[in-house]
C-alpha positions as a Markdown table, in Angstrom:
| # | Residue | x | y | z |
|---|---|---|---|---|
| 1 | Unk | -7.2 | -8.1 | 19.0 |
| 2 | Unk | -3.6 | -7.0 | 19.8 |
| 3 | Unk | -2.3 | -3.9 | 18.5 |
| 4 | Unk | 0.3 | -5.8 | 15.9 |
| 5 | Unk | -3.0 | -7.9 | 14.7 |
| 6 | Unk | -4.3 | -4.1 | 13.9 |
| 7 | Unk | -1.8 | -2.0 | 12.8 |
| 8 | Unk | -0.7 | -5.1 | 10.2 |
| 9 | Unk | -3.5 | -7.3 | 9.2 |
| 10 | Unk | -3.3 | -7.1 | 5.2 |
| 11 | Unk | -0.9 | -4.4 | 5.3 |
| 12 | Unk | 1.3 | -5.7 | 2.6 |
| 13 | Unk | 0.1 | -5.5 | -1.1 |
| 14 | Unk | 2.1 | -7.5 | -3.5 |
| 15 | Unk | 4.1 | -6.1 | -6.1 |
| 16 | Unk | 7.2 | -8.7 | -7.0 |
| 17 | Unk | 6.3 | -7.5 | -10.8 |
| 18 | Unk | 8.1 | -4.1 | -10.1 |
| 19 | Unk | 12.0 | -2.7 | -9.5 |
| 20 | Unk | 13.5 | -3.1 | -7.4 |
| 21 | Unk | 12.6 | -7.2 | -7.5 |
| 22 | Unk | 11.3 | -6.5 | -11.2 |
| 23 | Unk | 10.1 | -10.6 | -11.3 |
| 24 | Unk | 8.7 | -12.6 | -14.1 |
| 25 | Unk | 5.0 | -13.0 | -14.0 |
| 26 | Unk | 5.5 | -16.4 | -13.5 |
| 27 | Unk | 8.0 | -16.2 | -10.5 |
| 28 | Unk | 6.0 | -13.1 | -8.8 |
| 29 | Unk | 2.6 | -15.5 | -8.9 |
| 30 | Unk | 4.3 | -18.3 | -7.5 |
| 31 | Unk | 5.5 | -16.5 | -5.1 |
| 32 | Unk | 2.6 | -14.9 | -4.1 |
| 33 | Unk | 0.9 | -18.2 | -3.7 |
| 34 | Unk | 3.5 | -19.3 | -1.6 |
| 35 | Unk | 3.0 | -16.5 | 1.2 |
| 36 | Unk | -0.8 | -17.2 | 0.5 |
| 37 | Unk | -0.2 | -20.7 | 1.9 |
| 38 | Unk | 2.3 | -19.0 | 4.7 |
| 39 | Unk | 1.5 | -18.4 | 8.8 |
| 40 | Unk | 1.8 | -14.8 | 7.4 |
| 41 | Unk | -0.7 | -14.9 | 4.8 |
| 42 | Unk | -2.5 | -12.5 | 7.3 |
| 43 | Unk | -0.7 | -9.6 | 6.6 |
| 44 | Unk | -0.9 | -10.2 | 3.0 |
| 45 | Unk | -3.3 | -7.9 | 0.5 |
| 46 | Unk | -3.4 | -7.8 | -3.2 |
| 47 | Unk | -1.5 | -8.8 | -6.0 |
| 48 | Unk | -0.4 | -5.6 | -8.1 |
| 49 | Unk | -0.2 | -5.9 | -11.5 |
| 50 | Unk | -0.7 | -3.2 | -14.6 |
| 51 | Unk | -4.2 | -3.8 | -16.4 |
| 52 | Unk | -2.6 | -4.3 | -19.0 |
| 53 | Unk | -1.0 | -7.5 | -17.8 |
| 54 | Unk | -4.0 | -9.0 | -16.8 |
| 55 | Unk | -3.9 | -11.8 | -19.7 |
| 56 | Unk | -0.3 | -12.6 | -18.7 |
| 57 | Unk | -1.6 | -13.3 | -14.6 |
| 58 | Unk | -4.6 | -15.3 | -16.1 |
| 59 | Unk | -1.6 | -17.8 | -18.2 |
| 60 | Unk | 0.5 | -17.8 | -15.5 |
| 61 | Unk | -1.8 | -18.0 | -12.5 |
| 62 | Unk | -4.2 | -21.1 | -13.9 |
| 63 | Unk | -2.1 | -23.6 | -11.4 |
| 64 | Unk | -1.9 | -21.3 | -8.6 |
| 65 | Unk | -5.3 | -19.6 | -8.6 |
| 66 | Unk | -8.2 | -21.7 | -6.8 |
| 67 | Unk | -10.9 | -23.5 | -8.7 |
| 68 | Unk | -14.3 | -21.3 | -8.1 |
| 69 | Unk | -15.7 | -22.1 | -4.7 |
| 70 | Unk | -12.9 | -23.9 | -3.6 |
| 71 | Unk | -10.8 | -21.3 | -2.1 |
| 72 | Unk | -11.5 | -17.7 | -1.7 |
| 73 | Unk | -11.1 | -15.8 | -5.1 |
| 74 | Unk | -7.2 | -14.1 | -5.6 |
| 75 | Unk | -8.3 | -10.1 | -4.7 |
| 76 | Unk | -5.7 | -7.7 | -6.9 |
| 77 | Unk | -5.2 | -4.2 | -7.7 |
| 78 | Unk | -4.5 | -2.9 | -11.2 |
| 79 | Unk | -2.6 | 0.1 | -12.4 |
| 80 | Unk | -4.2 | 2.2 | -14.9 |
| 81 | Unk | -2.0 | 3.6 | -17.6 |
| 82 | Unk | -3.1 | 6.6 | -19.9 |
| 83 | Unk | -5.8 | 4.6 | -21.8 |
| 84 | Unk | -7.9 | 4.6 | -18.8 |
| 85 | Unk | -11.0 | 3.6 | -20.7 |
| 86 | Unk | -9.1 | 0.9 | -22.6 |
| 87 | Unk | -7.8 | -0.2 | -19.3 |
| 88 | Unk | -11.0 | -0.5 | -17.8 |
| 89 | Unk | -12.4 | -2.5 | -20.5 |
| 90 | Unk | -9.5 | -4.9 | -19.8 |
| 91 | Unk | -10.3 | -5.3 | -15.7 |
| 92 | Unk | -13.9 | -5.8 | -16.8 |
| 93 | Unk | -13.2 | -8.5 | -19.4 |
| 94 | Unk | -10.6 | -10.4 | -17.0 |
| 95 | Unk | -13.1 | -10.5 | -14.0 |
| 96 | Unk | -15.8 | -12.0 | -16.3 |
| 97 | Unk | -13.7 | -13.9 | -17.2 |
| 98 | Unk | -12.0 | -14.9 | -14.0 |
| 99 | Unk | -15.2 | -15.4 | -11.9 |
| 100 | Unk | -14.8 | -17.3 | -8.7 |
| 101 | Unk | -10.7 | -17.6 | -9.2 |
| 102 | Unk | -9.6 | -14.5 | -8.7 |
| 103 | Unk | -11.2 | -10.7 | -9.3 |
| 104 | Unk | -9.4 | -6.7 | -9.8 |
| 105 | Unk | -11.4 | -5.4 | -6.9 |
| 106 | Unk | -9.0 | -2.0 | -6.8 |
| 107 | Unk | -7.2 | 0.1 | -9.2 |
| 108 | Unk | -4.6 | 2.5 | -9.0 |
| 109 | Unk | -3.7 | 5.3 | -11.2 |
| 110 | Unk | -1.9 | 9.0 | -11.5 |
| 111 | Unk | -3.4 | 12.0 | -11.8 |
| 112 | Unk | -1.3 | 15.6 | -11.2 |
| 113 | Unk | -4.5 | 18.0 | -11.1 |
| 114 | Unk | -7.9 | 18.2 | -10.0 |
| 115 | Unk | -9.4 | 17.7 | -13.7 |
| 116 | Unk | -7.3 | 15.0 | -14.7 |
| 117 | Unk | -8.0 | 13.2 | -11.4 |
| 118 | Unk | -11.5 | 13.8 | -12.8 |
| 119 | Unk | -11.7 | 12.8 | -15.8 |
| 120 | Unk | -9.9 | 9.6 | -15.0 |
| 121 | Unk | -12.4 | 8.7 | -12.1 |
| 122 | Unk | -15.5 | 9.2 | -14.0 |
| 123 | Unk | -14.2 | 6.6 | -16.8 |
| 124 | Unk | -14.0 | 4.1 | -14.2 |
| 125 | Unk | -16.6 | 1.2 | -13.9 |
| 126 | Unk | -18.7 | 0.9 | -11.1 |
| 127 | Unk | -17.8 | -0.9 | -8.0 |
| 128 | Unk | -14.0 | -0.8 | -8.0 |
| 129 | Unk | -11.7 | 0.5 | -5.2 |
| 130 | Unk | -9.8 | 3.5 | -6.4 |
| 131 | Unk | -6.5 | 5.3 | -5.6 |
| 132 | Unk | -5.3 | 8.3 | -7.4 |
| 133 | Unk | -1.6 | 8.7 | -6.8 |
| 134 | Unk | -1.0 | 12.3 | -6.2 |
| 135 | Unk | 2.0 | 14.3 | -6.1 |
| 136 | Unk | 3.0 | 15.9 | -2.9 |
| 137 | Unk | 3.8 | 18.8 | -4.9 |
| 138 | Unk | 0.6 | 19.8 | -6.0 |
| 139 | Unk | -2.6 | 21.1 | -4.9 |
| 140 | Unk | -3.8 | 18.4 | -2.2 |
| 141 | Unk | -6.5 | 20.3 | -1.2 |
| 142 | Unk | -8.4 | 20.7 | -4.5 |
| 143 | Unk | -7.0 | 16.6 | -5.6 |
| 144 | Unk | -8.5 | 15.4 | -2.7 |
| 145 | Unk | -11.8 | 17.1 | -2.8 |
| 146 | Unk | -12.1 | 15.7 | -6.5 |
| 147 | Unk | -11.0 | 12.4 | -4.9 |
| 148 | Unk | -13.5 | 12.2 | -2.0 |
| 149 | Unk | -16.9 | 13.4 | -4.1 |
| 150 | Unk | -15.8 | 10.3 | -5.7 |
| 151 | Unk | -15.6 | 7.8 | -3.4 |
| 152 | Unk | -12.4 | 7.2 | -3.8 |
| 153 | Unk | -8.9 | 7.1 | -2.1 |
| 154 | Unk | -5.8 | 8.8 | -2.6 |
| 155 | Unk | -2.1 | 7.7 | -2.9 |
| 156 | Unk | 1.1 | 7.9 | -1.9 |
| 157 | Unk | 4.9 | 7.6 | -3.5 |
| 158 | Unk | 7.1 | 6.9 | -0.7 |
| 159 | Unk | 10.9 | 5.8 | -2.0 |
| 160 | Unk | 11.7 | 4.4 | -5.3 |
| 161 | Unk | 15.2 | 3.1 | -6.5 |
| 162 | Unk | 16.8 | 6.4 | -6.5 |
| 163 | Unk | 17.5 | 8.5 | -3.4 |
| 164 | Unk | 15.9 | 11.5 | -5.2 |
| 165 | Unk | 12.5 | 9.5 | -5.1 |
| 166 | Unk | 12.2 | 9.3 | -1.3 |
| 167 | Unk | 10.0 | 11.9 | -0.2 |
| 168 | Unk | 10.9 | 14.2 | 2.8 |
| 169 | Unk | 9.0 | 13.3 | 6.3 |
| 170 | Unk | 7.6 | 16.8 | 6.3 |
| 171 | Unk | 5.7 | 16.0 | 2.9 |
| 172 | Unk | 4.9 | 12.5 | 3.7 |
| 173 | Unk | 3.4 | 14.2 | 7.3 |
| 174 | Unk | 1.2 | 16.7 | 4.6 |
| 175 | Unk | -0.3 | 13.9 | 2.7 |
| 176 | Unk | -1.1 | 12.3 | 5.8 |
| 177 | Unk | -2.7 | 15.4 | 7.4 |
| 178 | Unk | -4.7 | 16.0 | 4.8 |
| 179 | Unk | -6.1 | 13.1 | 3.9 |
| 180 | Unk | -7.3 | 12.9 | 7.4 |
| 181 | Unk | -8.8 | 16.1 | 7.3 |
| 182 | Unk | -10.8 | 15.6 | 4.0 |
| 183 | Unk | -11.9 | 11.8 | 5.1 |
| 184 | Unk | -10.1 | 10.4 | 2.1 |
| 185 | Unk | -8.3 | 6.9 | 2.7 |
| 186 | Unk | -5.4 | 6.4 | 1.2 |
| 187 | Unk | -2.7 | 3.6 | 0.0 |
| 188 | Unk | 1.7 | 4.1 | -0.4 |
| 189 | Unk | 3.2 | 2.3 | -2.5 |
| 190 | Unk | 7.5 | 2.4 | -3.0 |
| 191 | Unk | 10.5 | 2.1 | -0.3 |
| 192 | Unk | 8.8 | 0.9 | 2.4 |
| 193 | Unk | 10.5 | -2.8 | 2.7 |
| 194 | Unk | 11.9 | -1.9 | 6.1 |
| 195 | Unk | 9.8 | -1.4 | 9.6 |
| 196 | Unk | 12.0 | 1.8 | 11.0 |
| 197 | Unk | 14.0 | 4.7 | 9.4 |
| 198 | Unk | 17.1 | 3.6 | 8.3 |
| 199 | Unk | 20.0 | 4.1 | 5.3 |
| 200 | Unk | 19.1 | 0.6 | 3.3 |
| 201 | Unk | 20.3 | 0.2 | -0.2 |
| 202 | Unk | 17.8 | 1.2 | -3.0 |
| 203 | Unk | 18.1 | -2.1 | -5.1 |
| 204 | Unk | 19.2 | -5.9 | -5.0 |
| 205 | Unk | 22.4 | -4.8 | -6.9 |
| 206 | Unk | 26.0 | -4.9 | -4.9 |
| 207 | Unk | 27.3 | -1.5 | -5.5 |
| 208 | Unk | 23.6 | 0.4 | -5.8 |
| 209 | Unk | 22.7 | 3.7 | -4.6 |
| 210 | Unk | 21.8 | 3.8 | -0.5 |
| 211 | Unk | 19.6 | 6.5 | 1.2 |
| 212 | Unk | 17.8 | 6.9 | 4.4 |
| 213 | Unk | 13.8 | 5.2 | 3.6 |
| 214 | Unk | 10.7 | 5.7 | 5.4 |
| 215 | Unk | 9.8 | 3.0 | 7.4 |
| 216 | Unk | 6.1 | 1.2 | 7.5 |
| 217 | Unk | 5.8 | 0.9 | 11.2 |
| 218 | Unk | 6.5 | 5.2 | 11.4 |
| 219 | Unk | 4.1 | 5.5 | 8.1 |
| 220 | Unk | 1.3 | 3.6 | 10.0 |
| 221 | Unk | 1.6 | 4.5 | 13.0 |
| 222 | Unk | 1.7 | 8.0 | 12.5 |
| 223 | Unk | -1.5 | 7.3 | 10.4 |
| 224 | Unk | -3.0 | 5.6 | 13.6 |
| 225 | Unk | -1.9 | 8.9 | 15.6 |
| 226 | Unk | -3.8 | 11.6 | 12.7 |
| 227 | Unk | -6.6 | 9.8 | 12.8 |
| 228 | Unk | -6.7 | 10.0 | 16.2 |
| 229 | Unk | -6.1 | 13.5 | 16.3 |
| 230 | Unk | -2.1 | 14.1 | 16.3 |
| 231 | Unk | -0.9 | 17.6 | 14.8 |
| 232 | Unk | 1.0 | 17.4 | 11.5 |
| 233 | Unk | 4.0 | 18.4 | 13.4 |
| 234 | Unk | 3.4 | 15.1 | 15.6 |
| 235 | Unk | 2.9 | 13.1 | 12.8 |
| 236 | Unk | 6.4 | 14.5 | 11.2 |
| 237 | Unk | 8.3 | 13.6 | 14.3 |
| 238 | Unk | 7.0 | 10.1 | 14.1 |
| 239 | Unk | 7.9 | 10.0 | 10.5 |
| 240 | Unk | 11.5 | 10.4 | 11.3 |
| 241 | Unk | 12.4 | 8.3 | 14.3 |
| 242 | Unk | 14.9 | 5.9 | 13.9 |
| 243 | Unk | 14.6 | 4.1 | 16.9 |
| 244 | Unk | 12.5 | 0.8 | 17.1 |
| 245 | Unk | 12.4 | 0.9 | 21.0 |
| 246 | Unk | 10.4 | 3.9 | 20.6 |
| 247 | Unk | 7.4 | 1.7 | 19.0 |
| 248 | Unk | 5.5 | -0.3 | 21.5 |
| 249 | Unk | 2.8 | -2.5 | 19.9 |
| 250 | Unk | 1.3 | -4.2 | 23.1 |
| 251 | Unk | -1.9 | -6.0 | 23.6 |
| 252 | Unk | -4.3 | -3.6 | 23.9 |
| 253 | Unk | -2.5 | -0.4 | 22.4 |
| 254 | Unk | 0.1 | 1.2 | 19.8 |
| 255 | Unk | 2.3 | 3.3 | 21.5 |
| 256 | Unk | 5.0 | 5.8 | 19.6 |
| 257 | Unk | 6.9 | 8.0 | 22.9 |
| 258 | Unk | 4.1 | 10.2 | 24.4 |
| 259 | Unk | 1.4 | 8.7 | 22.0 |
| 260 | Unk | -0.9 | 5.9 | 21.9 |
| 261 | Unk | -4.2 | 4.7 | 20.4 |
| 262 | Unk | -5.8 | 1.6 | 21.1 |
| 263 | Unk | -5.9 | -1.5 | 19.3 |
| 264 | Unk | -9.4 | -1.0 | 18.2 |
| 265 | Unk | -8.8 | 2.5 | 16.9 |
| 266 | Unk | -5.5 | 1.0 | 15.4 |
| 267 | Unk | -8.2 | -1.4 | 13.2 |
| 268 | Unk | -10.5 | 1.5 | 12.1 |
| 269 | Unk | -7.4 | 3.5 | 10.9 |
| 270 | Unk | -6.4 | 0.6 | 8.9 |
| 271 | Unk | -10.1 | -0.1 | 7.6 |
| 272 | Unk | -11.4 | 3.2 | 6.7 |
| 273 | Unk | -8.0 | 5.6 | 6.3 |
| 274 | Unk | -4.5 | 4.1 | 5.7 |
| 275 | Unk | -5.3 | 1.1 | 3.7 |
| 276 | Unk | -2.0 | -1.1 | 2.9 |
| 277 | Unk | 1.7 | -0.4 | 0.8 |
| 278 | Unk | 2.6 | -1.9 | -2.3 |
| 279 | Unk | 6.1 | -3.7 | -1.7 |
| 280 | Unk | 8.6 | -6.2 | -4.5 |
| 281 | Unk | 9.3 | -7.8 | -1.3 |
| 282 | Unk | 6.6 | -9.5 | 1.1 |
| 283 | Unk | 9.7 | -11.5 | 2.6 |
| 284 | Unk | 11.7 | -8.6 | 3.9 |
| 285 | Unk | 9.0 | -7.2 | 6.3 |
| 286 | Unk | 8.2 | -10.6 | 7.6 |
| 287 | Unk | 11.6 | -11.3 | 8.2 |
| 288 | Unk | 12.1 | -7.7 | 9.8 |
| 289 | Unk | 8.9 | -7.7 | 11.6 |
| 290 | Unk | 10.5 | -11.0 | 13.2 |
| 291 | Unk | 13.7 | -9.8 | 13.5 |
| 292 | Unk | 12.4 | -7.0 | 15.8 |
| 293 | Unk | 10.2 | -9.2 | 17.9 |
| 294 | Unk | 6.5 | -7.7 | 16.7 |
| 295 | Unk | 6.1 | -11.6 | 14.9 |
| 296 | Unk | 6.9 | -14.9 | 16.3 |
């Protein structure tokens, strides 16, 4: 296994459905299905979608999604609006219905204090994944304690459209330190198109806002390095370099400066801690990832 194989595998979860890409269901399935087929269907994960969309996927997915036992089974991740029990009923309803082509295996939804976060996580069926997006604001401690008697995983906003959505490094480097020390896994979703810290533009359009966005390959590593022991100040400083020279993915290591964890350790972050990002855009990494010489 080579660090790049570890730090990557599944990293990406699909979310063309939202701004700034904001595609039809039909387009953001066909497209998904597309990279499915790709040479970089490995560092694809699930197809995001709001539960309440589910019916839509089913219409447009029935000549993209394989036949049952034909192919393995489309995994996706669901978003949970305020009806969570109503929303529940409708992931349970599309995977009986959806057997064998494709199946909600995780859901995602928001809760801003400890009760709400348990309230929402009781409604929820058996045997589902879980993320609670939390807000860096808050009372982490107390959310993730909720979060972990659980079972479940917590979540975190990372950019948006807007340059007042990006979150400062030294929040970002809170969530991660805290998830690590309460054992709680964890998934970002936003801003995170790009491999390194960098200005970028916020949207497709011409004349949109730009800001400086968190980069994947500094939000993962620097989950690789807390898991592995670094300090939350280490993990900040990761968090805001902008230089790609100063990330070293080699065979048997990731490397950041004067840090390093090995490739195995890389694979167990990813498995049991920093799970994947939601991104609009699966072709931008690739194409980035490439660009900086960590792909073919």
């Amino acid at each position: 296994m080579t660090s790049a194989t570890a730090l990557l595998a599944g990293l990406v979860d699909y979310a063309g459905l939202f701004p700034p890409a904001a595609l039809s269901m039909d387009d953001a399935v066909a497209e998904y299905a597309r990279w499915r087929r790709s040479p970089e269907a490995w560092m694809l994960g699930r197809f995001v979608l709001p539960a309440a969309r589910l019916a839509e996927l089913s219409r447009s997915g029935d000549a993209h999604l394989p036949e049952p036992g034909a192919g393995e089974p489309w995994r996706l991740s669901a978003l949970l609006g305020a009806d969570v029990h109503g929303d529940s009923a409708r992931v349970t309803a599309f995977n009986a219905s959806s057997a064998g082509r494709a199946v909600v295996d995780a859901v995602e939804l928001k809760a801003v204090s400890p009760e709400e976060a348990a309230g929402a996580l009781d409604a929820l069926p058996a045997g589902l994944d879980a993320f609670v997006e939390v807000p860096l604001d808050g009372d982490l401690d107390a959310l993730l304690a909720v979060v972990k008697a659980r079972g479940a995983g917590a979540k975190v906003r990372t950019g948006g459209v807007v340059p007042e959505a990006i979150p400062d490094p030294a929040d970002v480097a809170r969530f991660i330190a805290a998830c690590a020390a309460a054992g709680v896994k964890w998934k970002a979703t936003a801003g995170l198109h790009h491999p390194v810290r960098a200005e970028h533009a916020l949207t497709y359009a011409p004349d949109g806002p730009r800001a400086v966005t968190h980069g994947f390959l500094n939000v993962f590593a620097a989950a690789a390095f807390a898991r592995g022991g670094a300090s939350p100040a280490d993990i900040e400083v990761v968090l805001r370099e902008e230089e790609a020279s100063a990330f070293h993915l080699d065979e048997g290591s990731l490397a950041w400066r004067r840090l390093r964890v090995t490739a195995e350790d890389a694979a167990k972050a990813r498995r049991d801690f920093a799970t994947s990002f939601g991104s609009c855009s699966f072709a931008e990494p690739v194409a980035e990832l490439r660009a900086l010489g960590v792909l073919a």
